[in-house]
MARLUM-596624 format. One line per field, with one value per residue (C-alpha): residue number from 1; z negated, y, x. Coordinates in steps of 0.001 Angstrom, whole numbers, m for minus. Layout:
<sites>
num <- (NUM  ...)
c3 <- (Z  ...)
c2 <- (Y  ...)
c1 <- (X  ...)
</sites>
This chain:
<sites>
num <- (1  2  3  4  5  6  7  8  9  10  11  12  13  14  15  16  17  18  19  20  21  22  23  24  25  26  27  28  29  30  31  32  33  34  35  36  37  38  39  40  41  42  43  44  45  46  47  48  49  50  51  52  53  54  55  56  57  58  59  60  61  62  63  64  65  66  67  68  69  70  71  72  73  74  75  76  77  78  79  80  81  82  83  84  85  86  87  88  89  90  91  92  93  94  95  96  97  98  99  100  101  102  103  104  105  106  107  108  109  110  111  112  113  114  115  116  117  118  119  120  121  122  123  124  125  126  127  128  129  130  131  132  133  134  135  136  137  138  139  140  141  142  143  144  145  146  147  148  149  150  151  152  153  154  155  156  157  158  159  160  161  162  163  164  165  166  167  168  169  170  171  172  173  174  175  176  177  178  179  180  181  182  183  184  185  186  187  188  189  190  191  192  193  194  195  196  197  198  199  200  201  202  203  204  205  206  207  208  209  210  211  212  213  214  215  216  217  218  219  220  221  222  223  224  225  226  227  228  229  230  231  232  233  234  235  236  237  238  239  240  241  242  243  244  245  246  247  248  249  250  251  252  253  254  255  256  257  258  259  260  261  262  263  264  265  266  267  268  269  270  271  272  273  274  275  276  277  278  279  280  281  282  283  284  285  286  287  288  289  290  291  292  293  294  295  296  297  298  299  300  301  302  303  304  305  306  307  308  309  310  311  312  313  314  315  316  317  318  319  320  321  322  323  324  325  326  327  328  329  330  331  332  333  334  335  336  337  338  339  340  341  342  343  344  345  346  347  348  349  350  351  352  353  354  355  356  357  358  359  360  361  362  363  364  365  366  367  368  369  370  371  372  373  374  375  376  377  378  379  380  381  382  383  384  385  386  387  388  389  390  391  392  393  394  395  396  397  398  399  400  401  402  403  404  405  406  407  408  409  410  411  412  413  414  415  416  417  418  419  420  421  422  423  424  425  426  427  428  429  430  431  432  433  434  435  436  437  438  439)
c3 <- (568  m3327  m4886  m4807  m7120  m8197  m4817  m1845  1206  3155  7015  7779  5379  7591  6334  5687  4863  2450  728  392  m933  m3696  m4516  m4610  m7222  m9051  m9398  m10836  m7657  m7244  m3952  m1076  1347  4895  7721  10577  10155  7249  7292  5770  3598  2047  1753  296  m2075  m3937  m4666  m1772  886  4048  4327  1860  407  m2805  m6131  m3629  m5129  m8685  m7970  m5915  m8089  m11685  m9589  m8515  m11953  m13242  m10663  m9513  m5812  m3691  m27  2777  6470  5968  7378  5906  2694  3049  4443  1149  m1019  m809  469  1578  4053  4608  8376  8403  11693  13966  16733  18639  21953  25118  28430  29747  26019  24842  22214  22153  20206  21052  17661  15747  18200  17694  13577  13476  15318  14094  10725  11342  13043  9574  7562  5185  4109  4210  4470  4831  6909  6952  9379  8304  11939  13392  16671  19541  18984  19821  18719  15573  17271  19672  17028  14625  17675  17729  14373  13952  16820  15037  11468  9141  8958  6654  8039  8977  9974  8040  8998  6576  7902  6015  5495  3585  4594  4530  1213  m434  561  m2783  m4518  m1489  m2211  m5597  m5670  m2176  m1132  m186  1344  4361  5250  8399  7753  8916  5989  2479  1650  3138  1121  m2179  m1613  m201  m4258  m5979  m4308  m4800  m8622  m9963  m7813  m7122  m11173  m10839  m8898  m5514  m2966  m700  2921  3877  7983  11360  12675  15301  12994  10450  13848  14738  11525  11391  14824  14958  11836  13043  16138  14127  11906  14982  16704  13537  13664  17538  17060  14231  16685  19882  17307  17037  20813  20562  17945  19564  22887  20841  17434  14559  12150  12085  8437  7304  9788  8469  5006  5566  7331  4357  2339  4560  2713  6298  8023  4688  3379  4563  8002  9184  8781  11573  12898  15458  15283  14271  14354  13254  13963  13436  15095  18152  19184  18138  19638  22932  22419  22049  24466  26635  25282  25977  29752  29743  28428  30702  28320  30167  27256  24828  27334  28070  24739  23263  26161  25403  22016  22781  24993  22572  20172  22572  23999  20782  20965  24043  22679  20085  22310  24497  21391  19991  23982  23633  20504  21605  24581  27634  27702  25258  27209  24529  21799  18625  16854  13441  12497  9419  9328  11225  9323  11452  7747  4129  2259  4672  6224  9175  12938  15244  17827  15244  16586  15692  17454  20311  20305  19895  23093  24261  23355  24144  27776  28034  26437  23600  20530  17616  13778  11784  8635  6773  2992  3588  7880  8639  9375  11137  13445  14177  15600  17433  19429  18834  20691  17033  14733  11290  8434  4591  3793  4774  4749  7204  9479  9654  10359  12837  14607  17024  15232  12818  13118  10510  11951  8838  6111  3432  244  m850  2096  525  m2301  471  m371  2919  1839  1256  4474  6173  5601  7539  10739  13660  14480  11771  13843  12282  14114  11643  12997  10399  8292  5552  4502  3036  6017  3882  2159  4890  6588  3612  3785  7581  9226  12706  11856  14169  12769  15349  15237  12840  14417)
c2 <- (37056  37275  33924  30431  29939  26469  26075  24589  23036  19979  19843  16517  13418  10478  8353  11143  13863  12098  10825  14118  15694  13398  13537  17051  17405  14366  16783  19579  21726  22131  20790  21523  18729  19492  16937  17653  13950  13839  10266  10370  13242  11746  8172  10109  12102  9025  7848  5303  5753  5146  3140  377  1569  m118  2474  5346  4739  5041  8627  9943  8453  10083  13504  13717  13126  15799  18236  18661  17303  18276  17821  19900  19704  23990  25488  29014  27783  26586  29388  31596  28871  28994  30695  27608  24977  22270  20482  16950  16155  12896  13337  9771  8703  9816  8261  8926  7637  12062  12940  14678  17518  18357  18209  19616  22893  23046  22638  25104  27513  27358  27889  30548  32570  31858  32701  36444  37281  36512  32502  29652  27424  24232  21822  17732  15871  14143  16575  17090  19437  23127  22604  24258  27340  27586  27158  29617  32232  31681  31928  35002  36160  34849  35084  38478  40016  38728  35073  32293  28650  26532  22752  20065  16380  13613  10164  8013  3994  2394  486  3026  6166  7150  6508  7794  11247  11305  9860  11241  10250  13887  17238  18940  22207  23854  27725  31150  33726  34063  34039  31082  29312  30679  29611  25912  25823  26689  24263  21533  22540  19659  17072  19484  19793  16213  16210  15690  16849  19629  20637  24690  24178  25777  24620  22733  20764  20036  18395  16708  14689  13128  11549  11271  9036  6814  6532  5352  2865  1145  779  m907  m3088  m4161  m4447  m7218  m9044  m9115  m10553  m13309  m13667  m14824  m16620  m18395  m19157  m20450  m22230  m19690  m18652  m14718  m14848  m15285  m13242  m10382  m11449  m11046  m7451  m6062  m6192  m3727  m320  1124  m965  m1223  m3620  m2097  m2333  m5662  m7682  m9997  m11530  m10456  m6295  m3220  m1545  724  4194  5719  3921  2887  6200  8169  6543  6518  10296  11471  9001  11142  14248  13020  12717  16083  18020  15811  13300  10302  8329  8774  8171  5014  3563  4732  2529  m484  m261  m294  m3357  m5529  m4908  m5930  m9085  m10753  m11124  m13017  m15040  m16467  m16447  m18789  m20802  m21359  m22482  m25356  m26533  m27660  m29029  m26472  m24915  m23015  m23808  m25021  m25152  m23994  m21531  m20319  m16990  m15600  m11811  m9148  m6308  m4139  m5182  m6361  m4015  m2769  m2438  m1076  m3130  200  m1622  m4716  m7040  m9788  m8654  m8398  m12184  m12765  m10970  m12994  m16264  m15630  m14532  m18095  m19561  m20437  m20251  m17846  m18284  m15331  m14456  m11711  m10374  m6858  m6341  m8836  m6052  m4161  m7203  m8045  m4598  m4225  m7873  m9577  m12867  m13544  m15903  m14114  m16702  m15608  m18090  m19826  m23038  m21872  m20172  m23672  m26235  m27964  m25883  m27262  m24832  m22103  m19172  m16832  m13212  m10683  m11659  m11002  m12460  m14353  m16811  m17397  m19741  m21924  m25255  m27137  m30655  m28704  m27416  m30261  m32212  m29821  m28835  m31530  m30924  m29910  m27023  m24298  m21017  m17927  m14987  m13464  m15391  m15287  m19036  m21864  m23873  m26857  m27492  m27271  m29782  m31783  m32018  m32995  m29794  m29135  m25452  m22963  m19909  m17027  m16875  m19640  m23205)
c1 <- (4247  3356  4252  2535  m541  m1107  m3773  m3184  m5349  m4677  m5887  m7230  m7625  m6195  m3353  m568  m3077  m5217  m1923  m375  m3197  m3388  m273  m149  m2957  m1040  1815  m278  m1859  m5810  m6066  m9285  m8675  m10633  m11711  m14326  m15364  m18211  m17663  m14382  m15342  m18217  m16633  m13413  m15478  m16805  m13615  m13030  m10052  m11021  m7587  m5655  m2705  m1587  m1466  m3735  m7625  m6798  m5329  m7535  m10719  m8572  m8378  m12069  m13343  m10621  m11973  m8540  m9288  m12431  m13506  m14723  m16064  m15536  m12579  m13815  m14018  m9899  m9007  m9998  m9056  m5565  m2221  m758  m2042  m770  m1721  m1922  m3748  m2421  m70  m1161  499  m374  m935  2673  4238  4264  2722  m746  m804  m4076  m5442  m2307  m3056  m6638  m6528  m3724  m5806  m8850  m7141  m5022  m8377  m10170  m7298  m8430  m4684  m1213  m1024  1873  1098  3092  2755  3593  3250  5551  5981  8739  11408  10008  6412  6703  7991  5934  3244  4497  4290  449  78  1468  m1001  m4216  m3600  m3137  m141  2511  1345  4076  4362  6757  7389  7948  8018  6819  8780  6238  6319  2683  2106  5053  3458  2005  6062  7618  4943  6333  9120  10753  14675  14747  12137  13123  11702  11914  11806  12393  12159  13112  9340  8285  11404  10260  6344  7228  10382  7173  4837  7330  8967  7996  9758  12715  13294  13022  16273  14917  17335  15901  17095  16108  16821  15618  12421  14030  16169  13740  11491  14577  14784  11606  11756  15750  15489  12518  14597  17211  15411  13681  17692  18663  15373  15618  19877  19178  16812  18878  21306  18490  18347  22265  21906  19473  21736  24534  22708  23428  21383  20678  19531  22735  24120  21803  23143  26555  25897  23991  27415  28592  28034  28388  25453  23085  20714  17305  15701  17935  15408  15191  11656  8991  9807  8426  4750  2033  1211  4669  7684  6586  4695  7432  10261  8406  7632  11141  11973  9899  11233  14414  13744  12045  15093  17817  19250  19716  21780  18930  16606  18380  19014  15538  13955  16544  15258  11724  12295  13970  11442  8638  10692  9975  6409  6583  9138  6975  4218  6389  7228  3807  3284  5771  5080  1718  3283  3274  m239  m2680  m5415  m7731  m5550  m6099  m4187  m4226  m2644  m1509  m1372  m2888  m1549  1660  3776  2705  309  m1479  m4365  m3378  m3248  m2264  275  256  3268  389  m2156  m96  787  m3079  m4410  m1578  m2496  m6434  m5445  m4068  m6617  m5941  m8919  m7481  m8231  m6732  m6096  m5141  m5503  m7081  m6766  m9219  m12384  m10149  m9320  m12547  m13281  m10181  m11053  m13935  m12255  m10385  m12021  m11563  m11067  m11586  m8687  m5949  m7127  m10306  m7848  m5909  m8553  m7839  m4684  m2618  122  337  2034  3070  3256  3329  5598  2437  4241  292  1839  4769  2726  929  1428  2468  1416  m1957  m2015  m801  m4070  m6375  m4222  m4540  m779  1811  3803  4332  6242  7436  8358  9387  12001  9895  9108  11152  11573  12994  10359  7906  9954  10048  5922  6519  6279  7854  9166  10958  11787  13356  16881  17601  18546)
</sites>
């Protein structure tokens, strides 16, 4: 292959594509950025993201007008755009927990049969081990000669994804040839002169990373919150046994956070995917502790479920119950497999009547059950509950004013599941407050 030019093409404009092709052209590439939705396209190309993410707008609207970014429903016009694509497409869970590739194998082959001369392309989904190679094989059947498939994961956290873009920990590429090495230095000069670490591994390995190190963030996540469950049996307090951990250069500060467990569109489906990979290639211990993991994580929704139950004395029947955040985490929109949400169907299948709030989730709640009674603020969500519970640690709740609150609520029981309040001074306005894991 003849070196990089200073165009590239992204395949699909979700969350992860529509990131990274900003990003690119923020780092100096002309970027063509393809969907088959004209929905997306057309909302995209006015300068709006079809998604929140703090810091993403501003750089996609500063590109448009620059002429750096454009949009396109046509995969022939990406396919003489550029020498290297980039595929972006979703991997979402199947039925049996796998993951469906369906789309990753349809975009990569309808752009490989498009493709007019030698072409990188270089897939970004999160994917079992062995997909890449097995796509790379078809690639090289469809595509011109001199054609290859490269893999580079992404590890962007939602409402960091624009720093974590340019500002990465460190790139991994999965690649077989020389070539393919010396496109993906010059697509990414900037950040490597920047002193970005970069990894040049096997397409296997560079799979492996991606889903090995979600794997390993939602362990730490569910190991921090059995450590609630026993605090819980004996009366400690697994803030400050979270605390005292974090000092521990071994065990690290980030991902201990104790509360109601992890979310979104990323952690959950891909720990149950290479769970299932797991089982598929014989490996009963990962199997095993992959599952463990997933049930801790999903223990603690019915645990506050259960305490929201007591504190309004046994049964939800009736009851009201105001919730504050929607959201999977803070800053951001998104509800896929929402911990909250969760607790909500929850509470509604008992009967219970739901006010929620959230600062940017709300539409997205509404659509995703139509039971929920969206309030615009926290004081709307709280009229009248029987208890509040706080289930995404947005910091706008951390300035609620509990002597405020206390004056529309018809009981003063509040429930956070997420650590993230000052309980004594709650308590001080007269608040009955349980938080999980603390006494």
């Amino acid at each position: 292959m003849e070196s990089a030019s200073s165009r590239l093409t992204v395949i699909g404009i979700g969350y992860l594509g529509l990131t990274h092709a900003v990003c690119m052209a923020e780092i100096g590439h002309d970027v063509l950025a393809h969907d088959i939705d004209a929905g997306k396209i057309a909302k995209a190309e006015s300068g709006e993201s079809p998604f929140y993410e703090p810091g993403l707008e501003p750089l996609l609207r500063k590109h448009l007008e620059l002429g750096r970014l454009r949009f396109t429903t046509s995969i022939e016009e990406v396919a003489e755009f550029a020498q290297v694509h980039f595929v972006c497409v979703g991997t979402p869970q199947g039925t049996d927990g796998s993951a469906d590739l369906s789309y990753l194998w349809t975009a990569t082959q309808e752009l490989a049969r498009h493709l007019t001369g030698p072409s990188l392309v270089v897939g970004k989904s999160t994917v079992p081990p062995g997909t890449a190679r097995q796509l790379a094989e078809r690639v090289g059947e469809l595509a011109p000669a001199g054609s290859e498939l490269a893999w580079n994961p992404e590890f962007l956290r939602e409402g960091f994804a624009v720093a974590d873009s340019l500002r990465p920990d460190r790139l991994v590429f999965g690649v077989e040839s020389d070539g393919a090495t010396e496109l993906l230095r010059a697509v990414f000069e900037p950040l490597l002169t920047a002193g970005v670490p970069a990894l040049f591994l096997d397409l296997e390995t560079a799979e492996l990373v991606k889903i090995s190190a979600n794997a390993f963030l939602a362990m730490k996540i569910s190991f921090i919150n059995a450590m609630a469950q026993v605090c819980e049996a004996v009366g400690a307090d697994v803030a400050m046994l979270a605390q005292a951990l974090r000092y521990d250069e071994r065990i690290g500060a980030r991902f201990l956070a104790p509360g109601l467990g992890f979310g979104g569109g990323c952690l959950p489906k891909d720990l149950r995917a290479f769970r299932h990979t797991a089982e598929q290639l014989g490996v009963g211990s990962v199997v095993d502790l992959l599952g463990t993991v997933d049930s801790i994580n999903l223990s603690r929704r019915a645990k506050v479920t259960e305490l929201a139950r007591n504190a309004v004395g046994g049964s939800l029947d009736g009851k009201r119950v105001a919730v504050l955040g929607v959201s999977f985490k803070p800053d951001t929109d998104d509800i896929r497999d929402s911990p909250s949400l969760d607790v909500c169907d929850r509470l509604i299948s008992e009967g219970a009547v739901v006010s929620v709030h959230d600062p940017v989730a709300l539409p997205n709640a509404a659509i995703a059950n139509p039971a929920l009674r969206c309030a615009h603020s926290v004081c709307d969500a709280a009229d009248g509950a029987d208890v509040v519970l706080l289930l995404t640690e947005w910091s706008d709740y951390q300035a609620i004013d509990p002597a405020m609150l206390a004056k529309v609520v018809h009981r003063r029981f509040l429930v956070d599941a997420r650590c993230a309040l000052d309980a004594g001074s709650w308590r001080a306005a007269g608040w009955i407050v349980t938080v999980l894991g603390r006494p």
